[in-house]
C-alpha positions in Angstrom: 100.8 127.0 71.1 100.6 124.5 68.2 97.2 122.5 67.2 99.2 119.7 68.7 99.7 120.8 71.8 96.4 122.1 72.7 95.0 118.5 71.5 97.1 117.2 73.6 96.2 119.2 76.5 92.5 118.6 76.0 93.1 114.9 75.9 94.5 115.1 79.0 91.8 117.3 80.6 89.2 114.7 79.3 91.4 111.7 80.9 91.4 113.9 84.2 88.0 114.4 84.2 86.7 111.3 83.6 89.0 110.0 86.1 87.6 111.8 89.0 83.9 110.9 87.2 84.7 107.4 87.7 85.6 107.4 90.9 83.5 109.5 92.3 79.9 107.8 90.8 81.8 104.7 89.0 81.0 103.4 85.9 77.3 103.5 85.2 77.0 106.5 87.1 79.1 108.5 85.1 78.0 110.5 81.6 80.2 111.8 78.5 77.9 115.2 79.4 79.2 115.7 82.5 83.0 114.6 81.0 82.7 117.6 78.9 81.6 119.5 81.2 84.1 119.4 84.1 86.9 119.3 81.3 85.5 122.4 79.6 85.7 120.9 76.1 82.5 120.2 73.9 80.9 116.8 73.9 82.3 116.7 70.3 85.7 117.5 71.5 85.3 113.9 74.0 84.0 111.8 71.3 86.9 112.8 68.8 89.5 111.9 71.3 87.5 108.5 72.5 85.1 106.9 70.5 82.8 105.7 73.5 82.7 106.0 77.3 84.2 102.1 77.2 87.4 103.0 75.6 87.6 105.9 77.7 87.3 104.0 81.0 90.0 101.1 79.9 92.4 103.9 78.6 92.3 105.4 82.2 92.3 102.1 83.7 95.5 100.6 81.1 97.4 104.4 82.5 96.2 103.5 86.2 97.8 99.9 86.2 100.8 101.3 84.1 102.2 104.2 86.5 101.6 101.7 90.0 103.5 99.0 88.3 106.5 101.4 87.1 106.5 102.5 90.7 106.3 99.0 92.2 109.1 97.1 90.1 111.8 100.0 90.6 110.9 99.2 93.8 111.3 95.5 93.7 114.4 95.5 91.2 116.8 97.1 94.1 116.2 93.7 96.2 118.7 91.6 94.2 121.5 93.4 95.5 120.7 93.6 98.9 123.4 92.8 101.5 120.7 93.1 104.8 117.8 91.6 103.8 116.1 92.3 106.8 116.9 96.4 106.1 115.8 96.0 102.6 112.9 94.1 103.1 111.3 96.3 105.4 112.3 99.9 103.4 110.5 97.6 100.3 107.5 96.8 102.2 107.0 100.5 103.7 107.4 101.5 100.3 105.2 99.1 98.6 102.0 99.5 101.3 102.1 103.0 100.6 102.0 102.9 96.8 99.5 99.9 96.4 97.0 101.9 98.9 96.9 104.7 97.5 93.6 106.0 98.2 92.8 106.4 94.1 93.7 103.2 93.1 91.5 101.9 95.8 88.9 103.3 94.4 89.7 102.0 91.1 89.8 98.4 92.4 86.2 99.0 93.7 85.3 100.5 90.2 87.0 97.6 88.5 84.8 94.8 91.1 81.8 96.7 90.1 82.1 96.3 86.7 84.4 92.7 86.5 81.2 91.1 84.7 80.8 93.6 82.2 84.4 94.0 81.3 86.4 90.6 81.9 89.1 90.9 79.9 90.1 94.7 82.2 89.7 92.9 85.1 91.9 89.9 84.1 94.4 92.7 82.5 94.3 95.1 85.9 95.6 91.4 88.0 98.1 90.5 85.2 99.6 93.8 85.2 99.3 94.6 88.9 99.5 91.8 91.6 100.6 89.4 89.0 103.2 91.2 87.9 104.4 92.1 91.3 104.5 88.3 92.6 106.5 87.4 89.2 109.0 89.9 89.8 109.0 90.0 93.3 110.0 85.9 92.8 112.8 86.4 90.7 114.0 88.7 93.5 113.6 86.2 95.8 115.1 83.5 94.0 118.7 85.2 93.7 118.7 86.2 97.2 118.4 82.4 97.6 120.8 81.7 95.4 123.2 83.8 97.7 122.2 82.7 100.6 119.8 85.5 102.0 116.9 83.7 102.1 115.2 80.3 101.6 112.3 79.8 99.0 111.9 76.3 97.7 108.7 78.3 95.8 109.4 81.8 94.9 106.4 82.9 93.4 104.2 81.3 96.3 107.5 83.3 98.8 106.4 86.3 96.8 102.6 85.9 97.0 102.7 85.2 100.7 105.0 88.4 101.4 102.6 90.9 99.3 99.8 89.4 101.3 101.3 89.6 104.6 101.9 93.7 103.8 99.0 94.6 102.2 95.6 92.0 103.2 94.9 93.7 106.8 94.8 97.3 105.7 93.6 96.6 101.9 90.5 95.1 103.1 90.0 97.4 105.4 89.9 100.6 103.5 88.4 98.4 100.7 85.1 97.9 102.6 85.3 100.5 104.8 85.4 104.4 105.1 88.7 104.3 107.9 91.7 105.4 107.0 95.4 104.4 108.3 98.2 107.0 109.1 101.9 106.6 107.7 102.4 104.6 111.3 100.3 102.4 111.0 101.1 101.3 107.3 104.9 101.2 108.5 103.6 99.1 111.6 101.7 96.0 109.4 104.8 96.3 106.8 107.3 95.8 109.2 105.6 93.1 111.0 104.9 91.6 107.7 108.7 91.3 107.2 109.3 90.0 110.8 106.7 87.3 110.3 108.2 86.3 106.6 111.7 85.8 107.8 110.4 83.9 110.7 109.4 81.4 107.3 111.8 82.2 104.5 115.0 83.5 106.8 118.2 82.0 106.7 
């Protein structure tokens, strides 16, 4: 195995470890130590690959927000070219509750909360990238299936925000300040209500 390889391997043992640090005990609770530790790789070995625990936690946090948002705009891209909205929307919305509550990234948005004042600027970033990406590109969706007919937004981005929140508020703030958690079901059950109560407002 080349030098390059094994570096790379232990970066991503450090990332995994400090991961499931993080979310475990959070921020503050968390040390390099016990990084090293559960990824079997000298203190040294973390501090060569991150200079600090704070670059650490917002590389984790910048891969976090980059693989939900891959998942959630392939998702939102195949809406453009839907000819049954109604179909579409609730396959979309099934699909969408079920990556956004994810039961890790829940935990990072309680991490995030708990440490909003200390790191602004991740906080802002995790928003842009996440929900605010969404609505934007959920909005452009929405707009060309107005343009054709599908559906009527005089406001796409406020369309957009009002369908993500429909899907996702009951059950997100649920599991977000509390320990229950929701079966496939019952995810599919708020989705596809979410969509019959959206085209009740935006349907043609």
């Amino acid at each position: 195995m080349s030098s390059q390889s094994r570096s790379a391997r232990k970066h991503d043992a450090i990332m995994d470890a400090a991961r499931t640090l993080f979310l475990r005990n959070g921020y503050s609770g968390t040390s390099m130590d016990e990084i090293a530790a559960l990824a079997a790789v000298s203190k040294q070995t973390v501090y060569k690959n991150f200079a600090d625990k704070e670059r650490l936690f917002i590389e984790i946090i910048t891969a976090d927000i980059a693989q939900a948002e891959a998942q959630t705009q392939a998702n939102v891209q195949a809406l453009a070219s839907s000819e049954d909205i109604a179909t579409d929307l609730r396959d979309f919305a099934r699909r969408h509750i079920t990556i956004v509550l994810q039961p890790h990234l829940i935990q990072m948005r309680r991490v995030i909360i708990a440490v909003a004042d200390r790191f602004p600027d991740l906080a802002t970033t995790w928003y842009a990238s996440g929900p605010g990406r969404s609505h934007t590109t959920l909005a452009a969706q929405f707009e060309e299936l107005t343009r054709r007919g599908l559906l009527r937004t005089p406001d796409p981005l406020l369309a957009a925000q009002h369908f993500n929140w429909l899907v996702l508020s009951i059950p997100l703030n649920q599991l977000m300040f509390s320990p229950e958690e929701f079966t496939q079901a019952q995810f599919e059950y708020y989705a596809d209500e979410a969509v019959r109560v959206f085209l009740a407002a935006y349907g043609t």
